[in-house]
N, C-alpha and C positions, 0 to 999 in steps of 0.2 A: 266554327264560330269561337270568338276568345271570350275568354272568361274572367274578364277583368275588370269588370262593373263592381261598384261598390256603392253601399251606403251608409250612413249615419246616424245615430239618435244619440242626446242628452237624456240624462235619468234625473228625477230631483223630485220622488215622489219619497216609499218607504220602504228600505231594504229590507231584504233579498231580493232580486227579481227571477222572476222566473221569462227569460225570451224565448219565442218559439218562431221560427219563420219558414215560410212553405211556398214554393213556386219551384222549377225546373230543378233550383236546388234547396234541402229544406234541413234545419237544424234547430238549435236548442244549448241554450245556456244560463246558468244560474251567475246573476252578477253580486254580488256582497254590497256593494256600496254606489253613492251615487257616481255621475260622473260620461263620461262621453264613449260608447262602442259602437262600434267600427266589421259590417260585416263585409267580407270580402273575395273576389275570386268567382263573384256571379257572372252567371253568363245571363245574355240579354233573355226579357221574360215577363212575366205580369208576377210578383210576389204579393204576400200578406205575412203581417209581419203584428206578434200580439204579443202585449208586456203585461204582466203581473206582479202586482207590489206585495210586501209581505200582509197587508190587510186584506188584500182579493180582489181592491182595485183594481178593472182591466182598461185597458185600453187596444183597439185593434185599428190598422192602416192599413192601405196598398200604396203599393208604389212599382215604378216599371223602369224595368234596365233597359233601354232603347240598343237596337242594333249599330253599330257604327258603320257607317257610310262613306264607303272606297271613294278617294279622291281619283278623279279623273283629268290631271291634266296634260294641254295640248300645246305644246309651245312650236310657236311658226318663224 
């Protein structure tokens, strides 16, 4: 299977954040500032994905990298 699923989030709460995300593949990164990240390199899967602002506001999502579906075509 390829692992070229990706997603997205904006930040525009209150630095640091703390990202943490976990499905088939799972990681963690501290962001400094606001602004737009980008995970990448997923392979398809059910994720959850939880942000932390520097006060301890959290916020938690899911979201799902869908498998991509082989073209089949039949020319006559």
């Amino acid at each position: 299977m390829a692992s070229d699923g990706q997603t997205s989030y904006c930040f525009r709460w209150v630095p640091d954040y703390n990202v943490t995300w976990s499905g088939p593949v799972s990681g963690s990164v501290v962001l400094m500032a606001d602004g737009d990240f980008i995970i990448s390199s997923l392979p398809p899967g059910i994720y959850t994905i939880e942000v932390t602002d520097a006060t301890g506001c959290t916020t938690t999502c899911q979201f799902i990298i869908a498998s991509a579906i082989p073209w089949d075509l039949d020319y006559r």
